[in-house]
C-alpha positions as CSV (number, residue, x, y, z in Angstrom):
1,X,10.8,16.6,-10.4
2,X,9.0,18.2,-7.7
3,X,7.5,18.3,-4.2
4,X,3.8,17.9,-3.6
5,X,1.9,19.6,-0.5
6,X,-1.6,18.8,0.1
7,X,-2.9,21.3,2.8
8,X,-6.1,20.5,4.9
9,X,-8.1,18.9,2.1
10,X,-11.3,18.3,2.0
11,X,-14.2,16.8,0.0
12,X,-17.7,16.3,-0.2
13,X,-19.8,14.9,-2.7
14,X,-23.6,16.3,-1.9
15,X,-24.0,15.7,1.9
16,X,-21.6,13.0,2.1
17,X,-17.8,13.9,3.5
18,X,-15.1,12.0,1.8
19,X,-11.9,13.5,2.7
20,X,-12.0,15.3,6.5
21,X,-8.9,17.9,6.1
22,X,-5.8,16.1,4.8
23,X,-2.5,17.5,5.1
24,X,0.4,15.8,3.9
25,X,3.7,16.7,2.3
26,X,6.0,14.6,-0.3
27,X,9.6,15.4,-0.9
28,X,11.1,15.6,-4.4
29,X,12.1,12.3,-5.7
30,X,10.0,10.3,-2.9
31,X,7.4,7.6,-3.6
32,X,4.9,7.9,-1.5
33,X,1.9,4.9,-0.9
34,X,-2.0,6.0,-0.2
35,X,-2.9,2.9,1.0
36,X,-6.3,1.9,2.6
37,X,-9.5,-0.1,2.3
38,X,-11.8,0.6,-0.5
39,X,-13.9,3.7,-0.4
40,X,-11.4,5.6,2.5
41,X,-11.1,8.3,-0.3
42,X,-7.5,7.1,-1.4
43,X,-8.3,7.6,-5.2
44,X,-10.4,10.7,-4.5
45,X,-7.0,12.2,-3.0
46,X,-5.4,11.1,-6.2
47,X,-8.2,12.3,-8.5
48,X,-7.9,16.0,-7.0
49,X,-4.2,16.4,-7.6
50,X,-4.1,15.3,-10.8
51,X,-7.3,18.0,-11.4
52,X,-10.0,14.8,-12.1
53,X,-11.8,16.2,-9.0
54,X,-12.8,19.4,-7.6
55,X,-11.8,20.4,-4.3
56,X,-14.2,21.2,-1.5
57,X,-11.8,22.8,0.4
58,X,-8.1,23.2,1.5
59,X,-5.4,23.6,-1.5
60,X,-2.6,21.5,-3.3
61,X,0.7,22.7,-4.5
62,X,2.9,21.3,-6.6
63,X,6.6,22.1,-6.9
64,X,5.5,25.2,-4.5
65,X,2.9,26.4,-6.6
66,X,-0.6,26.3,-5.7
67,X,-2.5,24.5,-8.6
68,X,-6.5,24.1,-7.1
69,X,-7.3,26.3,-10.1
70,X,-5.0,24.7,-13.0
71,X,-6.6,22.3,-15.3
72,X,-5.1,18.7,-15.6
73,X,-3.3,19.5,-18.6
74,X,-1.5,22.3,-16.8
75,X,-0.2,20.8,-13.7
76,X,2.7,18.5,-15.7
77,X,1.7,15.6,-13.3
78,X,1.4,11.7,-15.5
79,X,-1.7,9.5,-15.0
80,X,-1.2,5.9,-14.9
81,X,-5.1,4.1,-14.7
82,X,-6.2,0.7,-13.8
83,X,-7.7,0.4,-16.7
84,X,-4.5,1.6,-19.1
85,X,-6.8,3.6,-21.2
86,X,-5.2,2.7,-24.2
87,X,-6.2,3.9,-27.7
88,X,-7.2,0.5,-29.4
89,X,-7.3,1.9,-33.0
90,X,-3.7,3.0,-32.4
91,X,-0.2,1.3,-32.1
92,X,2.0,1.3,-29.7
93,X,4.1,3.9,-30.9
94,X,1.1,6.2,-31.2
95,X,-0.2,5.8,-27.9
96,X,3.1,6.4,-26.5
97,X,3.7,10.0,-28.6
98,X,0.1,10.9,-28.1
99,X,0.5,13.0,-25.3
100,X,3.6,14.8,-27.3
101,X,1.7,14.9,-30.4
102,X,-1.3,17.4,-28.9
103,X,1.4,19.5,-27.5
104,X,2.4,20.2,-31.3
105,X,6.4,18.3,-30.3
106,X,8.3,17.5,-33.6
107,X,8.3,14.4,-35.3
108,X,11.7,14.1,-34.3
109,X,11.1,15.1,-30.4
110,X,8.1,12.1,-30.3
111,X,10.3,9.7,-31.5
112,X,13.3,10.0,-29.5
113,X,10.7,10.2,-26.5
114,X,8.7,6.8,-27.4
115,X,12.2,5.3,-28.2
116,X,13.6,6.5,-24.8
117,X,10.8,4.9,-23.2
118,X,10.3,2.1,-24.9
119,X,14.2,1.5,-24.0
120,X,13.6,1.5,-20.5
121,X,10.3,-0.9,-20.5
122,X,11.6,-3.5,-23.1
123,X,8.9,-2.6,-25.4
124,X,10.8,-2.0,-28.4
125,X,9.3,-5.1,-30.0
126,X,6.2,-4.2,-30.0
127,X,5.8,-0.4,-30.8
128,X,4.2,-1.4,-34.5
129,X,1.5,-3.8,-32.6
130,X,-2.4,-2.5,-31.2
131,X,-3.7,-2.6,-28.0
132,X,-5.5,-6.0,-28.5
133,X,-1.9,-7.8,-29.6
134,X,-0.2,-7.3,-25.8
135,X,-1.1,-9.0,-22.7
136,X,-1.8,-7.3,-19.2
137,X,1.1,-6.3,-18.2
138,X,2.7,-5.2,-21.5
139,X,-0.4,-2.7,-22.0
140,X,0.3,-1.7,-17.9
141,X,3.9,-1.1,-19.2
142,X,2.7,1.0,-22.6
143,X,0.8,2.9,-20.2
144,X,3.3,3.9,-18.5
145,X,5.8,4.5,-21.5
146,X,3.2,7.0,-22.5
147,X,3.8,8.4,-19.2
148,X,7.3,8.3,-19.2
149,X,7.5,9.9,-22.2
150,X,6.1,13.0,-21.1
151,X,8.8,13.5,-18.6
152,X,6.3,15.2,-15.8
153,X,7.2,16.2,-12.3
154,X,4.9,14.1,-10.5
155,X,3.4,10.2,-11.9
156,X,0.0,9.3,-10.3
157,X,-0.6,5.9,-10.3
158,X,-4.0,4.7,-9.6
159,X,-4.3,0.7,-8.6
160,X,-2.0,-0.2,-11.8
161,X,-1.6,-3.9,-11.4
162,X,-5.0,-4.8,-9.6
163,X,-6.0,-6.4,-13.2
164,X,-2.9,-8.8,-13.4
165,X,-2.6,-11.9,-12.2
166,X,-0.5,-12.5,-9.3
167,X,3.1,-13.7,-10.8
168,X,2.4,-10.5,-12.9
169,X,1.5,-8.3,-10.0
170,X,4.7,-9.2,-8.9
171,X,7.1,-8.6,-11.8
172,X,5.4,-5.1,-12.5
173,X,6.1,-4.2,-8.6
174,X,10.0,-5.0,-9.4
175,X,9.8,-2.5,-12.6
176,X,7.9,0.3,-11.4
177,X,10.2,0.7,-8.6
178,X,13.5,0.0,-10.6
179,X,11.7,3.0,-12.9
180,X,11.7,5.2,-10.2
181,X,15.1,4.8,-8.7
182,X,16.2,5.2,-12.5
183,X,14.2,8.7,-12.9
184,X,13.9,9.6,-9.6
185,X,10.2,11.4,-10.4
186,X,8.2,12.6,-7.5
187,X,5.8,9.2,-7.5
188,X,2.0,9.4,-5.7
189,X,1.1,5.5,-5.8
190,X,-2.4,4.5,-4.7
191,X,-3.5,1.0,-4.1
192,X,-5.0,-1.5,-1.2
193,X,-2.6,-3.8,-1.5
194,X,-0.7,-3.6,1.9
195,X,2.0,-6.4,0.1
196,X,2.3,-3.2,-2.4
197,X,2.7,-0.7,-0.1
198,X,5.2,-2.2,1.9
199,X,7.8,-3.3,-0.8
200,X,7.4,-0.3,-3.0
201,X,6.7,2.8,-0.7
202,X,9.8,5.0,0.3
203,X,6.9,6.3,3.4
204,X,3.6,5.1,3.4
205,X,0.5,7.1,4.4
206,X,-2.7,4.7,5.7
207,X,-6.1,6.2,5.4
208,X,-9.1,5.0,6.7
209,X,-12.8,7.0,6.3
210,X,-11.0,9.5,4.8
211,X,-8.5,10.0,7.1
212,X,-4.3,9.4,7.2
213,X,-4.1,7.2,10.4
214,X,-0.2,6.9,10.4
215,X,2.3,8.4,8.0
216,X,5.5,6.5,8.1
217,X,8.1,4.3,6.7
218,X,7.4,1.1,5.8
219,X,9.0,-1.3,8.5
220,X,8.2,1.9,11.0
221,X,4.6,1.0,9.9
222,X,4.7,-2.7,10.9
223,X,7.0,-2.5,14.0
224,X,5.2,0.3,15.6
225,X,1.7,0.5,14.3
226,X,0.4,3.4,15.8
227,X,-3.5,2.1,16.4
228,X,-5.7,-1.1,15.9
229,X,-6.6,-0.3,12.6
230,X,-3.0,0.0,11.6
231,X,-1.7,-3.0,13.1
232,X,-4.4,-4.7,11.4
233,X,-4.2,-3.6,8.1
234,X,-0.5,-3.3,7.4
235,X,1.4,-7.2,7.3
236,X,0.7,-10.4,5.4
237,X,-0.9,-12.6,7.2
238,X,-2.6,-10.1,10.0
239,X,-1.5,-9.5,13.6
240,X,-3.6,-11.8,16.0
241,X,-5.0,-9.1,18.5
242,X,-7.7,-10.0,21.5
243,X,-8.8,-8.2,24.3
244,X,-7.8,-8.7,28.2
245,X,-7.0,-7.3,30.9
246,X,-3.3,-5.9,32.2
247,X,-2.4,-7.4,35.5
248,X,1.1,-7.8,37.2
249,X,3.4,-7.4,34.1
250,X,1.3,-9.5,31.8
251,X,-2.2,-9.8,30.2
252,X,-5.1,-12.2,30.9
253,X,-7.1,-13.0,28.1
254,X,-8.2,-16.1,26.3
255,X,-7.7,-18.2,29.8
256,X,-4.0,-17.7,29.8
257,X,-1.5,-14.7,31.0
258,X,0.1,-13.4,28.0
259,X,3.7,-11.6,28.5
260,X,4.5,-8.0,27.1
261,X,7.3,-6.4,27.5
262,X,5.6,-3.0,27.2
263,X,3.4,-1.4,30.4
264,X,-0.1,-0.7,30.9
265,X,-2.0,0.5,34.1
266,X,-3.1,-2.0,37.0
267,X,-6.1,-3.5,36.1
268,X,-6.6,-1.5,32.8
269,X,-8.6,-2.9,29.3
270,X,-6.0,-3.7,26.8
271,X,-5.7,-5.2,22.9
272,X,-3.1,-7.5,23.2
273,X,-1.5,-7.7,19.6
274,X,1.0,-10.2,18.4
275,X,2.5,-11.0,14.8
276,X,2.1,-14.8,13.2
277,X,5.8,-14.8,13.0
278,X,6.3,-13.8,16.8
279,X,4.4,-17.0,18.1
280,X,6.2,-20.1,18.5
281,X,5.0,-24.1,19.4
282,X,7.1,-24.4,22.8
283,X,6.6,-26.9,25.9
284,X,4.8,-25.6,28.5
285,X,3.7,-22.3,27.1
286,X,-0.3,-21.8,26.2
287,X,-2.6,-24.6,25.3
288,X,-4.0,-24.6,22.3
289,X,-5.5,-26.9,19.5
290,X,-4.3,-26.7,15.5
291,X,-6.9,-26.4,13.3
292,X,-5.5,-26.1,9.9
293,X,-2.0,-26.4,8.9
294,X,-0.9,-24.6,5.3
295,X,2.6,-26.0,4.3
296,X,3.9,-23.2,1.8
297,X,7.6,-24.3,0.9
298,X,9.5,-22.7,2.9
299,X,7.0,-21.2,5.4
300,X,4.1,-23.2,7.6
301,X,1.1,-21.2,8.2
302,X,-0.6,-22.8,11.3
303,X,-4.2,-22.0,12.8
304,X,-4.2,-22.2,16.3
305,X,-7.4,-22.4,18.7
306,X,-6.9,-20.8,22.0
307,X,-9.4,-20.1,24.6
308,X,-12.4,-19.6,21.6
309,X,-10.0,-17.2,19.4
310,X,-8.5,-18.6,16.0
311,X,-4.5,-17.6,16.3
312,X,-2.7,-17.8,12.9
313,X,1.2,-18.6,13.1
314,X,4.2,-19.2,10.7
315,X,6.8,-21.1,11.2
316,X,10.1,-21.3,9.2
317,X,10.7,-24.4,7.1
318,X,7.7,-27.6,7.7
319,X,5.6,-28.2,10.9
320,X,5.6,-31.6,12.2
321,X,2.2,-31.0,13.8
322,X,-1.5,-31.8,11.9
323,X,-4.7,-30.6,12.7
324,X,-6.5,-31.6,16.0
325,X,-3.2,-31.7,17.9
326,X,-2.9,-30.4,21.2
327,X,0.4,-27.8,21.4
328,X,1.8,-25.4,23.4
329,X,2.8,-22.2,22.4
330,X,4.6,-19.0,23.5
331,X,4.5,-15.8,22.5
332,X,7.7,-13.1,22.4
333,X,7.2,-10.5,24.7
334,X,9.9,-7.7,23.0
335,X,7.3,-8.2,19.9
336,X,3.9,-8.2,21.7
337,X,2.2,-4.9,20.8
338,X,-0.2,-3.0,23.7
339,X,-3.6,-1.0,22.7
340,X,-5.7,0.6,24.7
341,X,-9.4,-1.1,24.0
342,X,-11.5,1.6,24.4
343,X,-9.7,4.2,21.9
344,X,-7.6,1.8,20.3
345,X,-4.3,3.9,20.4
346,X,-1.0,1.9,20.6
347,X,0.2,2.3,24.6
């Protein structure tokens, strides 16, 4: 295992600026989420420590050791692709020992390494079959046997489980985090998927236009987002924000005063920001008319309209309400967030 340092990084590809000096530090042992929108240079970040990409500037070290000038093959970090780059002319067990195989390991070294690994991914079964014989998420888990087996100090994964279907997406989640708390490997995890992020990451890192907009925990992440494009982007379904004004311990905006418990300036332009979970229907709070109601089990996802703005809610258990109905609704003030509307920072 080891601990990674990225130091002021940047890159450029021709005239275009990717990555605008990134520094960020991962402990030994910790899996850490890039997460982001596509093209805010999440992957690029990913590419360049693993040695895929070359740096413009700034430096990487890994374990302590500065490795800008290593090749891939020297760094002993583990690559795990959206695409599983499997070998189709080759079984199981051979795309598993491949990586041990070029390093000239003995026949008896490989196979304890592909049996170890195929051990701890249930893939035992299926060492003798190709590529071509295994669905999605049993190639996503040979990839990462062939990973595994090269016991490395770091595993990159790149968007692993955006080709699976979503009961899949799920079940792989559960096993690549049981796989680290089993091996405990330094783990650099890349992906969009905020739902991802949050349920795997020990700390998450958000990027946007190739910047790290807030570094944090998980739940630190959603209770405190540190800017509009945080509070956005991290939670399932998004925070309802909408601009108003701050005035005597309360916001006006969308025709009704909205309660905070957090303080602005007199008169000042705020984002109001409030989570789907922190509204409520309640008598005599805020009018507003339903517009679609999404029964989900256990959950009710309800679209409000209030004062021209769309306001999405959830409910525990089933809503007794349809669409067209006129409701009230109140929002919790301990869970209303403040943003300043001009720069966007949380107040």
């Amino acid at each position: 295992m080891a601990s990674v340092a990225f130091s002021e990084i940047k890159k450029d590809f021709g005239k275009t600026k990717v990555l605008h000096g990134i520094s960020l530090d991962i402990s030994d042992g910790e899996f850490m989420v890039l997460v982001g929108p596509s093209g805010c240079g999440k992957s690029t970040l990913l590419r360049m420590l693993a040695g895929l990409e070359d740096i413009t500037g700034g430096s990487i070290a890994i374990d302590g050791r500065v490795v800008n000038d290593l090749d891939s093959k020297d760094r002993d970090i583990a690559m795990v692709f959206q695409s599983y780059a499997l070998y189709p002319h080759m079984t199981v067990r051979e795309n598993m020992g491949f990586s041990l195989k070029l390093r000239k390991e003995s026949a008896r070294r490989i196979a304890e390494g592909v049996s170890r690994a195929a051990k701890i991914l249930n893939l035992e079964a299926y060492l003798d079959r190709y590529p071509r014989e295994l669905s999605g998420g049993q190639r996503q888990r040979v990839a990462m046997g062939r990973a595994i087996v090269r016991d490395p100090k770091v595993f990159l994964f790149d968007e692993p489980l955006s080709n699976l279907d979503a009961k899949l997406r799920v079940q792989m989640r559960s096993e690549i985090k049981a796989l680290h708390q089993r091996l405990k490997t330094t783990t650099v995890y890349v992906t969009h998927d905020q739902i991802e992020a949050m349920t795997m990451a020990d700390r998450i890192a958000v990027m946007n236009e190739g910047r790290i907009e807030q570094l944090g925990e998980p739940l630190e992440l959603y209770d405190r987002p540190a800017n509009l494009f945080v509070a956005q982007f991290i939670g399932s379904p998004a925070m309802n924000v909408f601009e108003g004004i701050f005035r005597k311990g309360s916001v006006e905006a969308l025709g009704a005063h909205w309660p905070c418990a957090v303080k602005a300036q007199e008169g000042q332009r705020v984002a109001y920001g409030i989570r789907p979970e922190h509204l409520a229907l309640k008598e005599g709070g805020i009018t507003g008319q339903i517009e679609v109601v999404e029964p989900m089990g256990a959950e009710t996802e309800i679209l409000v309209k209030v004062g021209g703005q769309t306001l999405n809610m959830m409910t525990h258990g089933r809503a007794s309400v349809g669409p067209g109905e006129r409701v009230t609704l109140a929002a919790l003030p301990a869970h209303a967030h403040l943003f300043d509307a001009a720069t966007g920072r949380r107040i």
